[in-house]
N, C-alpha and C positions, 0 to 999 in steps of 0.2 A: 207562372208562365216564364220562360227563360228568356233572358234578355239577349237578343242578336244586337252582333256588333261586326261593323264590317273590314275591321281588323285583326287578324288573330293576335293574341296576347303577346308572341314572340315574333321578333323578326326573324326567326330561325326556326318556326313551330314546323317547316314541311322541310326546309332548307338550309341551307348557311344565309348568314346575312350579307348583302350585298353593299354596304356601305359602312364605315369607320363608327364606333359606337361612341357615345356621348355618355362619357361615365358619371354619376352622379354618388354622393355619397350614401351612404349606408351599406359597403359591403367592407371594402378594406379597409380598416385605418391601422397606420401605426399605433402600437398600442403605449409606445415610448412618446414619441414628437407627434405624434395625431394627424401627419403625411395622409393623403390620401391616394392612394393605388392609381398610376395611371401602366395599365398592362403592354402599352407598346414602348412605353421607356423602361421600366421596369420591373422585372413584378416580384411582389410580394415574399417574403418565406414563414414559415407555419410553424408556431412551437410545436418540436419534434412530440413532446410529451402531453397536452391537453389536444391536440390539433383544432385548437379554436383562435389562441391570440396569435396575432399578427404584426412582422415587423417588416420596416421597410429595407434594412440593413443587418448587419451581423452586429455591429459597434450599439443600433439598437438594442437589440435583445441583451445585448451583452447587459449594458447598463439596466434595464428592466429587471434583468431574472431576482434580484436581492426580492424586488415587491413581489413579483409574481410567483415567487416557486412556492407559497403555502398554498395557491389557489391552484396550481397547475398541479403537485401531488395530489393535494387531495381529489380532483376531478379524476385521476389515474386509477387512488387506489380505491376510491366510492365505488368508479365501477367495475372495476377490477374483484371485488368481494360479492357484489351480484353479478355478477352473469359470467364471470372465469375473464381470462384477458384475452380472450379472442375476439370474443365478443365487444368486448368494451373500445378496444383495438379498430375491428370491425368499425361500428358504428363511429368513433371518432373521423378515421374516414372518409367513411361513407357521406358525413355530413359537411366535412371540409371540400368530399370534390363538387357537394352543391349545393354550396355554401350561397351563391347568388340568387338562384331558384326558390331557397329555402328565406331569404330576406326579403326578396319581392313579394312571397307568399305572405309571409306575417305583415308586412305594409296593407296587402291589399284586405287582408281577413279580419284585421281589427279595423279595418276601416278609418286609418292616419290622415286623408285626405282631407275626409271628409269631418272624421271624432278626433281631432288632434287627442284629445283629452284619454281616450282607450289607451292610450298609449300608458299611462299609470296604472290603470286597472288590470287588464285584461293581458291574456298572452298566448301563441296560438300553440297547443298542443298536436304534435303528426305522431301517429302508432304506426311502426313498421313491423312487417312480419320478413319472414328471416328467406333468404334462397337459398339454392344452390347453386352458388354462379361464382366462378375466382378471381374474376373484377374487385376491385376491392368497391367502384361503384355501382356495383349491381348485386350486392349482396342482399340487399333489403327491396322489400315493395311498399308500397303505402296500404296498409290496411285500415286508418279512418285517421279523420282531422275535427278538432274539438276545439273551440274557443273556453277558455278556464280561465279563471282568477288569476291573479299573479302569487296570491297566498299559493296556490298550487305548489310553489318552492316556499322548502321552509329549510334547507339548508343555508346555515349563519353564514357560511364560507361564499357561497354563494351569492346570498343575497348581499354583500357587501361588497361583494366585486362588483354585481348590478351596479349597485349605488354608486359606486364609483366611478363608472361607468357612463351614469347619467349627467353626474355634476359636472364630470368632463365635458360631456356634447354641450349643457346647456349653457356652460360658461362659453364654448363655442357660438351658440348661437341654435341650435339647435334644439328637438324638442323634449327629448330624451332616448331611451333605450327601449328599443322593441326586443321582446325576448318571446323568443322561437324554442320549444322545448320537443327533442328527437326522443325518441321511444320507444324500445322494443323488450318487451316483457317486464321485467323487475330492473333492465340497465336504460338510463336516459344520459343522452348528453343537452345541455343548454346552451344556447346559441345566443347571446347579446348581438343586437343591432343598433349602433346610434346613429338616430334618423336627424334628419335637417328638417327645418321647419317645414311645410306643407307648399308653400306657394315655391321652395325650391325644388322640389320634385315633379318632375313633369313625367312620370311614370300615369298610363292611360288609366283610369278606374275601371278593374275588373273585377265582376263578380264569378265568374265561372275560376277563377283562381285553384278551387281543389284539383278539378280537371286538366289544368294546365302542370299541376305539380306531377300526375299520376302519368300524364301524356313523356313528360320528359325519365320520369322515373324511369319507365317502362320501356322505353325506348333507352336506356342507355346515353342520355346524352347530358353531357357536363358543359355544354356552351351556349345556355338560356342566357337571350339578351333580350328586354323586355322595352317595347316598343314604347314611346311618348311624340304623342303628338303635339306640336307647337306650331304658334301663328307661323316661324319660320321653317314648318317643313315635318318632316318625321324623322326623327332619331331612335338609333337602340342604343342599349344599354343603360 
């Protein structure tokens, strides 16, 4: 039986939202100083080459790239050898312009809320199948979503960045690294998420989550702010 809920998962699922969002972490962090994104003072910029890590300034990145450029070629030329660089191109992308979408997803499909503990195990697998659209955000569709092992990645290069990844959040205070893995054919890009403990996320519990991914996919839209209800009121973001 489906569970009704008498709020849609987004404040923006039919509309734009009507009120200022309440950002919570797990989308942006600097990947230098561990900043957390606030988009109306400043936002973010994207390494030009992985289009996954995140920095809050130039003088960031700057300082960052000695660590990061074995993980950032290699993420370039992995895919870049399956699936040609358009593709790889493509989808890097495609997954940065929904990149919020795509973390709300994995919170709500491992169930963090509730299993803090999934969050070691498991990771949420999305298959995209390919369009023809010259959006660089609507190149792809959702063709199916898999819950998988974290074994599911067995690249070193990778898995080391996870980790690294994680010791960072949980020395923060946080619970670890939700990993979101994008997919289409033989090319995938992985998507780390360091999540905050559960009692700081006030993101609503949703189980219709596939449908809410497939609703935004499909519709084109890059500005899912996901609704949290609290004693004091309803917030997005």
């Amino acid at each position: 039986m489906a569970t009704y809920y008498a709020q849609p998962a987004a404040a923006n699922y039919h509309t734009p939202p009507t009120h200022a969002s309440m950002r919570q972490r797990g989308y942006r962090i600097c990947d230098q100083c561990g900043a957390v994104e606030t988009p109306t003072v400043s936002k973010f910029r994207l390494c030009g080459g992985c289009m996954t890590t995140q920095y809050c300034s130039p003088a960031c990145q700057k300082v960052h790239w000695p660590s990061h450029k074995a993980i950032c070629q290699h993420t370039v030329e992995q895919a870049s050898g399956f699936g040609g660089d358009n593709v790889a191109k493509n989808l890097r992308k495609f997954t940065s312009a929904h990149a919020a979408l795509f973390g709300w997803a994995g919170f709500q499909a491992l169930q963090l809320k509730r299993i803090p503990a999934n969050i070691r195990q498991n990771a949420l697998l999305i298959e995209l199948s390919p369009t023809a659209n010259t959006e660089s955000h609507r190149r792809f569709s959702i063709a199916a979503t898999h819950i998988v092992p974290r074994t599911y990645i067995c690249d070193p290069l990778v898995i080391a960045d996870i980790q690294r990844r994680e010791e960072r959040c949980r020395a923060a205070g946080g619970i670890g690294t939700a990993v979101i893995i994008i997919q289409c054919g033989s090319v995938s890009q992985v998507m780390p998420v360091e999540v905050d403990p559960p009692s700081k996320i006030t993101w609503d519990i949703r189980d219709d989550w596939a449908r809410v991914v497939s609703h935004f996919i499909d519709s084109g839209r890059t500005d899912f702010q996901p609704i949290s209800t609290t004693p004091r009121g309803i917030y997005y973001g």
